[in-house]
Backbone bond lengths (Angstrom), bond angles and torsions (degrees), N, CA, C in turn:
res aa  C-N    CA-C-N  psi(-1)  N-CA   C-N-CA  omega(-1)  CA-C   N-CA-C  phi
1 X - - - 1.450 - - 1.531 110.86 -
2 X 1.747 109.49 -43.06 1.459 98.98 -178.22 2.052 100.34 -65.09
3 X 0.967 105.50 -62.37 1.528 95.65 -154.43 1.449 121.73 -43.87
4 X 1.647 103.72 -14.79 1.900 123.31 -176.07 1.650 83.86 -64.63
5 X 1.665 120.99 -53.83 1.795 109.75 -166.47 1.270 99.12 -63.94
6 X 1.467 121.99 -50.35 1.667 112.99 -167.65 1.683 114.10 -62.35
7 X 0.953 131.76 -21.91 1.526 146.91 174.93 1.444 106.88 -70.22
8 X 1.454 124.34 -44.10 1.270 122.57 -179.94 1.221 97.76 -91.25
9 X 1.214 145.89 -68.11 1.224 128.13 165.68 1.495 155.71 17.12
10 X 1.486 82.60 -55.13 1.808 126.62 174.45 1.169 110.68 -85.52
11 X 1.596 113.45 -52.32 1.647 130.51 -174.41 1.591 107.05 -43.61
12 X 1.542 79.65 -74.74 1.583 103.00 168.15 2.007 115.70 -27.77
13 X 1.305 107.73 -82.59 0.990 117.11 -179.81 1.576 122.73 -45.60
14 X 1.604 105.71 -31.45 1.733 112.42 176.68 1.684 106.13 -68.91
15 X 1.739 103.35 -50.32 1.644 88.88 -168.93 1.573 117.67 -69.84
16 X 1.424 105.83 -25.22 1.561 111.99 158.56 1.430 115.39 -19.25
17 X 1.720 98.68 -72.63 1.369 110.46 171.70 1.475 132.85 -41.66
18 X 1.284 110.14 -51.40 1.456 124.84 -165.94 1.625 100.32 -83.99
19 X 1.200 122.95 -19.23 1.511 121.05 -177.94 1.386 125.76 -82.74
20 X 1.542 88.47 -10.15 1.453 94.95 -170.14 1.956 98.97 -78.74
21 X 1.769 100.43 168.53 1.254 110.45 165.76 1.593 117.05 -49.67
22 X 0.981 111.10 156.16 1.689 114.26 -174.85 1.849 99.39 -80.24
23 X 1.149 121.37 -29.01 1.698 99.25 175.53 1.832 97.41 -80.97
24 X 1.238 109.95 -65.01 1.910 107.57 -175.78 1.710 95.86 -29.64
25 X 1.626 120.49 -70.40 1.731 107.16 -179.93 1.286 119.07 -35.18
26 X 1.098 129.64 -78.94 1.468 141.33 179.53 1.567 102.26 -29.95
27 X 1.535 112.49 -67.15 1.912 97.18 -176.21 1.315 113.77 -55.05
28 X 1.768 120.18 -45.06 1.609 114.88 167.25 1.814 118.49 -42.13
29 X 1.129 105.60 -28.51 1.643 108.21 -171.14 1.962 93.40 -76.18
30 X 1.197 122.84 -70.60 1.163 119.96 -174.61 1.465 113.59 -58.55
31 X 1.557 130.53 -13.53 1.353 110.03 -176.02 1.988 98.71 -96.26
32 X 1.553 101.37 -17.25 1.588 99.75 173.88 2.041 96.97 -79.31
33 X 0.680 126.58 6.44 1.443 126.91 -179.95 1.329 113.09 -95.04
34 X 1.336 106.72 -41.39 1.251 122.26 -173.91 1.850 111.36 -75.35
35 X 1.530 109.85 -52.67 1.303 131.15 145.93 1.383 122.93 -16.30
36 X 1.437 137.09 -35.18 1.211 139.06 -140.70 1.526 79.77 -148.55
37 X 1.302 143.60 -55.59 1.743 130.91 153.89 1.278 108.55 -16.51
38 X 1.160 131.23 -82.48 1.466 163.78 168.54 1.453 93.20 -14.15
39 X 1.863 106.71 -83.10 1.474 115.67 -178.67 1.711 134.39 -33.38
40 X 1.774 85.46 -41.22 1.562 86.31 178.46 1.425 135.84 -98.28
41 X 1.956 102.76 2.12 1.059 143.95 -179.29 2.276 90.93 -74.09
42 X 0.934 89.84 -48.45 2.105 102.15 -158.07 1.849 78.42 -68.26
43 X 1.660 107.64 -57.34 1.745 78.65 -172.73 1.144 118.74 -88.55
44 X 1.122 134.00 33.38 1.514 140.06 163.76 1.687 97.90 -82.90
45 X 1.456 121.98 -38.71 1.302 113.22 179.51 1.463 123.06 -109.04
46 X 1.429 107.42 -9.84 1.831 120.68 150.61 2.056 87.28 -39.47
47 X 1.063 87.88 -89.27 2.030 101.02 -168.34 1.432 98.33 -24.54
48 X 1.154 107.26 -67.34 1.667 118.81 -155.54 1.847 111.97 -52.57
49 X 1.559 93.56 -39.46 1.490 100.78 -176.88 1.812 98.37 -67.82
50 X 1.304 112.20 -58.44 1.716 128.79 -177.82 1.757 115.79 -38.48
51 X 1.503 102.52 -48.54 1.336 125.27 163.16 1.803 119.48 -49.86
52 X 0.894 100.20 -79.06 1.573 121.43 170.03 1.830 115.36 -43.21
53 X 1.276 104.46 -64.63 1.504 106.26 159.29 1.652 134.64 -38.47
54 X 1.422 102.08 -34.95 1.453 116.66 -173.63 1.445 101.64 -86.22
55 X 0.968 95.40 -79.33 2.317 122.87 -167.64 1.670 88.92 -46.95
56 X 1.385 136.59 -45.21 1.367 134.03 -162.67 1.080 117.98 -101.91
57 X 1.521 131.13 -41.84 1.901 134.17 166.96 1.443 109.70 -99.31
58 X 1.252 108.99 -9.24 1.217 103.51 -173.55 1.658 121.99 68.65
59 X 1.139 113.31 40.72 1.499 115.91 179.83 0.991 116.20 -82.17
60 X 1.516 131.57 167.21 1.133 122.39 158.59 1.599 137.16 -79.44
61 X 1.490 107.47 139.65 1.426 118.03 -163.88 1.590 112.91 -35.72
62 X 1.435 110.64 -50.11 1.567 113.80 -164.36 1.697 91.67 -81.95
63 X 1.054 108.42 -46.41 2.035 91.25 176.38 1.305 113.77 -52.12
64 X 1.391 136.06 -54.13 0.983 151.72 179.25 1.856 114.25 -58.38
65 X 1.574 126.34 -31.29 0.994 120.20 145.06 1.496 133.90 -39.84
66 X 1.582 105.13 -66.06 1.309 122.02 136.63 1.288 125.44 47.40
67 X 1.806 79.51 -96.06 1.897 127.93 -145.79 1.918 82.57 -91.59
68 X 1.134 107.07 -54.34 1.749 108.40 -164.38 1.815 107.70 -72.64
69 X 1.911 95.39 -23.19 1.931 80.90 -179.93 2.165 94.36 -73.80
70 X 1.480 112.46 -47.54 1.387 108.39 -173.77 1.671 133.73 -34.40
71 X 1.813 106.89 -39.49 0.650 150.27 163.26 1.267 124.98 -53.14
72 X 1.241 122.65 -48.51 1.654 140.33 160.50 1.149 110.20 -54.39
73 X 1.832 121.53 -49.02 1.331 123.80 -155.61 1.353 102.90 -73.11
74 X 1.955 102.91 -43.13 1.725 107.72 -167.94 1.696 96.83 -57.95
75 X 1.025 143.23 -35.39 1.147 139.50 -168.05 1.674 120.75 -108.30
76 X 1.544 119.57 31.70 1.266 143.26 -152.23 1.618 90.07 -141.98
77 X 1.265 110.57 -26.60 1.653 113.05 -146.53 1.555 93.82 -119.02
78 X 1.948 114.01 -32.16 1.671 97.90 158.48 1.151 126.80 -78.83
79 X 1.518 137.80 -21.20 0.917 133.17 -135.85 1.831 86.97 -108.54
80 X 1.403 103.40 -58.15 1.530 97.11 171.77 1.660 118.87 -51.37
81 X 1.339 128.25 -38.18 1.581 136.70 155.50 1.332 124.38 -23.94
82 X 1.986 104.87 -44.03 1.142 111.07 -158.61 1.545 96.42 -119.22
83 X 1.155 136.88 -32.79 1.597 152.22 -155.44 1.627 119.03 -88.79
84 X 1.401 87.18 -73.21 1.669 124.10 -166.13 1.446 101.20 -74.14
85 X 1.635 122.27 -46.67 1.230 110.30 -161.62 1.718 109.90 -128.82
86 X 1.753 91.60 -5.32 1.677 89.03 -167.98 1.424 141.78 55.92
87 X 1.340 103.23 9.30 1.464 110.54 166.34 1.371 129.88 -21.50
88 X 1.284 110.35 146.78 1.362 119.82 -169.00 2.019 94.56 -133.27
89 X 0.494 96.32 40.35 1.888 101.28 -158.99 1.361 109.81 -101.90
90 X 1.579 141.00 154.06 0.957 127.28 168.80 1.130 124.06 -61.16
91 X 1.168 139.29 150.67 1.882 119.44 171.47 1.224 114.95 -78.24
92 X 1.075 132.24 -62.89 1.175 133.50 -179.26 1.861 119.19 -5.21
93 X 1.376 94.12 -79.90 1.512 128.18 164.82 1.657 95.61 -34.32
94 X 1.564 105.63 -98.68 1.245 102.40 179.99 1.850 138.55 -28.08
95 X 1.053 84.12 -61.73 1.676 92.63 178.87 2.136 109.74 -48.74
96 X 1.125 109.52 -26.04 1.111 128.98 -174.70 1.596 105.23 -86.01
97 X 1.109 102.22 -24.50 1.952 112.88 177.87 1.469 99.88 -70.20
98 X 1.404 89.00 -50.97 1.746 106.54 -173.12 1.488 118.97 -62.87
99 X 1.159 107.84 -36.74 1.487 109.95 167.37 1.503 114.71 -72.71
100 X 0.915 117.57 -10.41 1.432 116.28 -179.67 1.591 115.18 -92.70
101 X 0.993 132.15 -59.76 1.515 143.17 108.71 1.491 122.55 23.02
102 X 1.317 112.87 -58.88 1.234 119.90 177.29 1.661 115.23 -97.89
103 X 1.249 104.49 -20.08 1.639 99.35 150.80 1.334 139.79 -73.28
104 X 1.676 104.49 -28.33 1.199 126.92 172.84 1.710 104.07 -69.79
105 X 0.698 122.79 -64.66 2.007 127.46 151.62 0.866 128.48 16.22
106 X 2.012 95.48 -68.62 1.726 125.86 -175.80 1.159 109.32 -66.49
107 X 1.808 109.16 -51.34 1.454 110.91 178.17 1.501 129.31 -48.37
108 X 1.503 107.28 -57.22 1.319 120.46 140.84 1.407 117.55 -11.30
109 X 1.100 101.83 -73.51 1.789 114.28 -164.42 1.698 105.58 -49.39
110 X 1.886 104.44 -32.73 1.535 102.12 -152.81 1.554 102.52 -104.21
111 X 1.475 119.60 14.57 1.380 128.56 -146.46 2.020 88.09 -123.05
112 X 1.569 109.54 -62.75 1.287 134.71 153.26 1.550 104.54 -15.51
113 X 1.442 102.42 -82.85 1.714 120.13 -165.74 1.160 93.22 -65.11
114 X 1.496 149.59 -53.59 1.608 146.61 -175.54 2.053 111.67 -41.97
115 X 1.429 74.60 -51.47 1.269 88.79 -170.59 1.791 117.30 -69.96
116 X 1.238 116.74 -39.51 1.292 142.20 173.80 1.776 111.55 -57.37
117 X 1.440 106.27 -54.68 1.739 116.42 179.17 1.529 102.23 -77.87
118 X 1.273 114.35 -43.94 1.582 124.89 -166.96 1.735 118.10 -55.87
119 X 1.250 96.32 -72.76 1.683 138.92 157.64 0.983 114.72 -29.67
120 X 1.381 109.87 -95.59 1.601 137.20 -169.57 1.243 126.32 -101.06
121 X 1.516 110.21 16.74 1.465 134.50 179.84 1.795 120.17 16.65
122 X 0.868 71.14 39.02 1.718 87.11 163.35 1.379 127.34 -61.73
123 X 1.440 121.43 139.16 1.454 99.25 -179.63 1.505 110.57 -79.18
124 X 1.720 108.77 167.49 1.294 99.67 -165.79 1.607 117.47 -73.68
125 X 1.455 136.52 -8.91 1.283 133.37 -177.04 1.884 102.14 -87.34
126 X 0.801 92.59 -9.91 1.771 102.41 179.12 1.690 96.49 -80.78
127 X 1.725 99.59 -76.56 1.719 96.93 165.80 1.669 127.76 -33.89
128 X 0.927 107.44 -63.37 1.552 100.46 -177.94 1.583 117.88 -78.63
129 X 1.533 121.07 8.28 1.363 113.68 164.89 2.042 104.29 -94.13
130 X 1.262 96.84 -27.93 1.579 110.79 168.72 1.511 102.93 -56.29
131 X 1.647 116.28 -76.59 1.411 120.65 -160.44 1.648 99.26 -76.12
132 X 1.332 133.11 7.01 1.887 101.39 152.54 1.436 92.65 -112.26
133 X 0.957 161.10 20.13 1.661 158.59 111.55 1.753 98.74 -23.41
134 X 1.143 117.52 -62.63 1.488 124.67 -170.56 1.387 103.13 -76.54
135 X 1.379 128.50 -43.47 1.496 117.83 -156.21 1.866 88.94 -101.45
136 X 1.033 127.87 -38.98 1.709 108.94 157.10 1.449 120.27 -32.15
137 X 1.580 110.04 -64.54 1.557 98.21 -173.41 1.591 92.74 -64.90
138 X 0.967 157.53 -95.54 1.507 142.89 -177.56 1.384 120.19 24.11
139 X 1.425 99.51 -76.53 1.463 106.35 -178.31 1.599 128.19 -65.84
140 X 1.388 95.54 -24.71 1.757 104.43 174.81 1.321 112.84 -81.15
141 X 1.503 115.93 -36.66 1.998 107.12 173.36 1.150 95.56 -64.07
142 X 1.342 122.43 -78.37 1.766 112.51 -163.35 1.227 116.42 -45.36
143 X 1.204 124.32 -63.09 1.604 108.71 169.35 1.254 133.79 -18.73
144 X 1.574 103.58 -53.71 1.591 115.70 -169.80 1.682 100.82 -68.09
145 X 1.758 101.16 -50.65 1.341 92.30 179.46 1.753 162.28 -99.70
146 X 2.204 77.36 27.59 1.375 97.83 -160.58 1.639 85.94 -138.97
147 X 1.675 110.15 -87.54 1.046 101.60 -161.45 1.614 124.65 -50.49
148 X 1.813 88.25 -34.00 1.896 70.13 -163.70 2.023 103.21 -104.65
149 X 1.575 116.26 22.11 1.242 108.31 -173.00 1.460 121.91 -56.01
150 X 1.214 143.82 156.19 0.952 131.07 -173.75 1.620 129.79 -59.06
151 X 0.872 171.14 169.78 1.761 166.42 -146.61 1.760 96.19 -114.90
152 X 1.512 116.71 99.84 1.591 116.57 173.60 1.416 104.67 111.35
153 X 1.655 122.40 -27.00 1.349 101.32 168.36 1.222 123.25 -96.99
154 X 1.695 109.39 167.47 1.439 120.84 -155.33 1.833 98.05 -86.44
155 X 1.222 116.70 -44.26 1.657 89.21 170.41 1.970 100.08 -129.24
156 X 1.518 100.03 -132.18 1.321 112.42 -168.19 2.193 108.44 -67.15
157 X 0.951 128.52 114.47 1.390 123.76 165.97 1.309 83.14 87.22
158 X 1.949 110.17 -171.11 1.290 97.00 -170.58 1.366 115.49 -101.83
159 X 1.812 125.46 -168.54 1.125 126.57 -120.24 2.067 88.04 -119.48
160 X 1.272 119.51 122.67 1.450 123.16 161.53 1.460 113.96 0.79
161 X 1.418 141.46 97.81 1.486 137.43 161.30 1.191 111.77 -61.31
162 X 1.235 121.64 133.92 1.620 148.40 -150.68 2.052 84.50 -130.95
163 X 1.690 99.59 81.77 1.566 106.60 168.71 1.390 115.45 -55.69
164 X 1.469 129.96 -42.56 0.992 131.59 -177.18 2.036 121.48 -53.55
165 X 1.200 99.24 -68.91 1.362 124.43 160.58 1.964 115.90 -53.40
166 X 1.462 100.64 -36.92 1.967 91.84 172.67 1.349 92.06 79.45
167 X 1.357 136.79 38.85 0.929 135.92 -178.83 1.469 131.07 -164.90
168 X 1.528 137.67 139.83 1.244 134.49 -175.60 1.400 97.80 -76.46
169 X 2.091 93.08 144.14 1.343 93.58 167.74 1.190 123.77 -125.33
């Protein structure tokens, strides 16, 4: 039953993709490019901070996880702000979307992997290349279509022109 939702899911989400106009596809391709730059950029310094903390002060691992996921996000959350999505948005607001978002993620992340080792007894590097496959696409729809949408439009990018009226609708 789960894999019938994750299959449609995907389906769904691919012909999305492929239906679109060939310039709207193409900018979706480079801003999910950019997205996943970004992504693997935050755990390059998730590790680095986690790494560094341990081997050098000797902290502890799970504090030090911590410090390097917090750390990732603050710098997950400019770069996509400024890069990925070009926001024009207040921060405040936003950044607060994003935190929400990115908790929702974790949960995700820990619900995914439960289910994956638990379930379907997978080993865990199998699971967690599965569950950020799943919680990536996660984070890139909502993002696109919540946290970072533009301020006044109705969904992702901007909103259908209504020629008649001279006006977005």
């Amino acid at each position: 039953m789960e894999s019938g939702l994750f299959t449609a899911f995907f389906s769904g989400l691919w012909s999305r993709l492929i239906q679109r106009p060939i310039g709207k596809r193409d900018a979706l391709f480079h801003q999910l490019w950019r997205f996943a730059c970004v992504g693997a950029l935050a755990t390059v310094i998730h590790f680095s901070v986690l790494i560094f903390l341990v081997q050098v002060f000797g902290f502890d691992p799970v504090a030090s996880s911590v410090a390097g996921f917090l750390t990732s996000v603050c710098f997950n959350y400019y770069l996509n702000y400024k890069v990925t999505f070009k926001s024009t948005n207040a921060h405040g607001k936003t950044m607060i979307m994003f935190c929400i978002i990115s908790g929702a993620g974790l949960l995700l992340n820990t619900f995914i992997m439960s289910l994956c080792i638990g379930k379907l007894q997978l080993r865990y590097i199998s699971a967690q290349v599965f569950t950020t496959g799943c919680v990536f696409v996660w984070n890139f729809t909502v993002h696109r279509q919540w946290t970072f949408r533009p301020a006044g439009s109705t969904g992702a990018g901007s909103a259908p022109f209504n020629k008649r009226a001279g006006r977005k609708v």
